[in-house]
Legacy VTK file of the C-alpha trace (Angstrom):
# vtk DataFile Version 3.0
C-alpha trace
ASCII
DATASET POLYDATA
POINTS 170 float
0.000 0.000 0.000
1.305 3.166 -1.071
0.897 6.350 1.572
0.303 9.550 -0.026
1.146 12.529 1.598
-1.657 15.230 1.731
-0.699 18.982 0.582
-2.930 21.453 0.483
-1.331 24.311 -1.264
-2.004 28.157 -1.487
-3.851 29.008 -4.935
-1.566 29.107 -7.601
-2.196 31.032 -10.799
-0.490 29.206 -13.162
-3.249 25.951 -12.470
-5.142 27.933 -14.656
-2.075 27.736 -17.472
-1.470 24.283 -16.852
-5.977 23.080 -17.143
-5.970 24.394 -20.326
-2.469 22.890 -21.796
-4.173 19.695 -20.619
-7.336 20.414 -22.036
-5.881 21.845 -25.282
-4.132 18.016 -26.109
-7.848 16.757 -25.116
-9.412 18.788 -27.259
-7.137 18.201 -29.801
-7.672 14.625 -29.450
-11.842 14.624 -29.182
-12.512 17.627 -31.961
-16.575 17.312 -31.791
-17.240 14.224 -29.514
-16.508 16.957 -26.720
-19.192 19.077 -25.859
-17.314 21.173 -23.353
-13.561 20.497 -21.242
-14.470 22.115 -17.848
-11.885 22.620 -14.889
-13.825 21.842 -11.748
-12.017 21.178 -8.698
-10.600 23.348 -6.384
-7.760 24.668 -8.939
-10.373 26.170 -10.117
-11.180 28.977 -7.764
-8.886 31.599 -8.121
-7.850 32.240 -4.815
-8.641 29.135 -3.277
-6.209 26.922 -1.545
-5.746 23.044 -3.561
-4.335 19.761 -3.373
-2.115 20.846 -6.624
-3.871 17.910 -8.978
-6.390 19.494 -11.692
-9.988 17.943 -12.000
-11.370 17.984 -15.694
-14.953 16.919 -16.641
-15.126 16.168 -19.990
-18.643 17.020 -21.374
-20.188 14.440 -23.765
-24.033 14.781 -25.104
-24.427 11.126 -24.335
-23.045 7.311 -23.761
-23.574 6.507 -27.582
-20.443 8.835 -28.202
-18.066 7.213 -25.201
-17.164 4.301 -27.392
-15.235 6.735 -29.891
-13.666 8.880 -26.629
-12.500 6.017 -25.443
-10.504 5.220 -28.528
-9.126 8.656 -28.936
-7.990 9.533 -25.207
-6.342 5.675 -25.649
-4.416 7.008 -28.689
-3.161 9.801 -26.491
-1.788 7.927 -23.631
-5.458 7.682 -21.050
-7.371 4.461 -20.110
-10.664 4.220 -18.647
-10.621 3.382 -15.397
-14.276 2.318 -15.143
-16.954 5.022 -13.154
-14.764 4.305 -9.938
-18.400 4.232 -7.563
-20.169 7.413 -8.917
-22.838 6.769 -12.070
-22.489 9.486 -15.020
-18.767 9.830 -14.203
-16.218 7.625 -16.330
-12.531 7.845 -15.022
-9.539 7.562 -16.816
-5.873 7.517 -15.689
-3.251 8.033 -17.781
0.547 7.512 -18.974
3.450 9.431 -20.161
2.272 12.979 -19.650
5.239 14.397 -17.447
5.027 17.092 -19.209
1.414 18.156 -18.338
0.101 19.208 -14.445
-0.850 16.317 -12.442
-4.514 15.918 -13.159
-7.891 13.987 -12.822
-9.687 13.204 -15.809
-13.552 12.510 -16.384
-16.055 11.824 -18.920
-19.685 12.955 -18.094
-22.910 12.572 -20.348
-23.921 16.488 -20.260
-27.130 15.257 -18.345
-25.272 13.589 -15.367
-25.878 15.211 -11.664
-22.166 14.365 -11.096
-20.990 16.934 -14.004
-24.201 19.697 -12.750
-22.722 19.114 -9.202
-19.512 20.005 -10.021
-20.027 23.005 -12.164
-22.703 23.922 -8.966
-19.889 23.845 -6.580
-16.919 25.629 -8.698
-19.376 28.571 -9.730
-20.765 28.981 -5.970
-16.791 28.856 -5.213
-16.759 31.959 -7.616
-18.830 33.433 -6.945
-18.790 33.607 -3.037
-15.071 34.512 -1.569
-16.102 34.376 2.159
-17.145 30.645 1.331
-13.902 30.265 -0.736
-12.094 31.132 2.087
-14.011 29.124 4.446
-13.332 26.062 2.250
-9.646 26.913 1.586
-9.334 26.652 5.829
-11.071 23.549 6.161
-9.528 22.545 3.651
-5.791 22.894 5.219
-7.145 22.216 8.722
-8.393 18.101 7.047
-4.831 17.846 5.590
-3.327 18.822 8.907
-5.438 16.385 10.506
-4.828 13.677 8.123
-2.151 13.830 6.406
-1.645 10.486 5.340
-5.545 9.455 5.231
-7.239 10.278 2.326
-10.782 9.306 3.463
-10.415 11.035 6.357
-9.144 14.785 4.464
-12.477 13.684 2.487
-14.498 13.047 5.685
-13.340 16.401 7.236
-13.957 18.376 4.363
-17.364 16.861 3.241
-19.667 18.547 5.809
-19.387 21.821 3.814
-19.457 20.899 0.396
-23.222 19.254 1.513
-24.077 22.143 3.368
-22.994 24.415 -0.141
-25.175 21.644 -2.503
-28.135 21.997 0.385
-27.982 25.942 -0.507
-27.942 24.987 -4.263
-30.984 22.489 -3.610
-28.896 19.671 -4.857
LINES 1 171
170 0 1 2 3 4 5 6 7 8 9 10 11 12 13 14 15 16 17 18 19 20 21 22 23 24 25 26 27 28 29 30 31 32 33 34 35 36 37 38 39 40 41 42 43 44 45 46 47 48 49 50 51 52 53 54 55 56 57 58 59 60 61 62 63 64 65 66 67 68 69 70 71 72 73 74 75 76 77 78 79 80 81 82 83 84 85 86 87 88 89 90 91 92 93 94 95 96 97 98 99 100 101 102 103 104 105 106 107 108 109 110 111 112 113 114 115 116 117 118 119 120 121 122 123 124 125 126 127 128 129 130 131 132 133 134 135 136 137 138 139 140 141 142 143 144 145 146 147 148 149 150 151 152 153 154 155 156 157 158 159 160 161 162 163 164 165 166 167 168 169
């Protein structure tokens, strides 16, 4: 079992740079079978602290077209990793990209709760600094707490991302 050490690190401007030199290659690689490449996650709040890892949703109109995405994120280096628990949201981890930011990478139907979640949460994010601010301490405060236990950073943390969805009615 590998241990992972858990940083949570002050927002950095160029994750901004780095989502959209990842998404550019996925783009490059989908053409029309993507609807949208959106960085959700916590990298992207400006101002808000991060694990430094970007999350991408891919945005497909449906499941008829993940055959074909499939294929062409396989040509460049990705494999599906299955929907890893969570309907609507298909994983995929990758190889030889060293040169690109550490990152997450999903594809979502552009009906699945998983992808309107997301988009929910980053745009309240935005929208709301106080909360941003908020998040970025609890945030730090679960790494601090567990800094080798994944589940229990997610634990810590998960009390206000349901209380922000509760707000949204989601």
């Amino acid at each position: 079992m590998v241990t992972r050490h858990i940083v949570v690190m002050p927002y950095d401007e160029r994750w901004a740079q780095d989502f959209e030199a990842i998404a550019s290659e996925i783009r490059d690689s989908l053409g029309e079978l993507a609807l949208a490449i959106e960085h959700v996650g916590s990298t992207s709040v400006p101002g808000l602290s991060a694990k430094p890892i970007i999350d991408i949703d891919v945005v497909i109109r449906d499941y008829a077209a993940f055959g074909a995405v499939v294929s062409a994120l396989k040509a460049i280096g990705y494999h599906h990793e299955g929907d890893l628990g969570i309907a609507g949201r298909e994983a995929f981890g990758y190889e030889g990209k060293s040169h690109l930011q550490k990152h997450h990478l999903y594809v979502c139907p552009q009906d699945s709760p998983g992808l309107k979640r997301h988009i929910a949460f980053r745009n309240y994010l935005r929208d709301h600094p106080d909360a941003a601010r908020e998040y970025s301490r609890i945030k730090a405060e679960g790494a601090a707490l567990h800094p080798h236990d994944i589940d229990g950073y997610i634990e810590h943390k998960s009390p206000f991302i349901e209380s922000v969805y509760r707000k949204l009615g989601l």
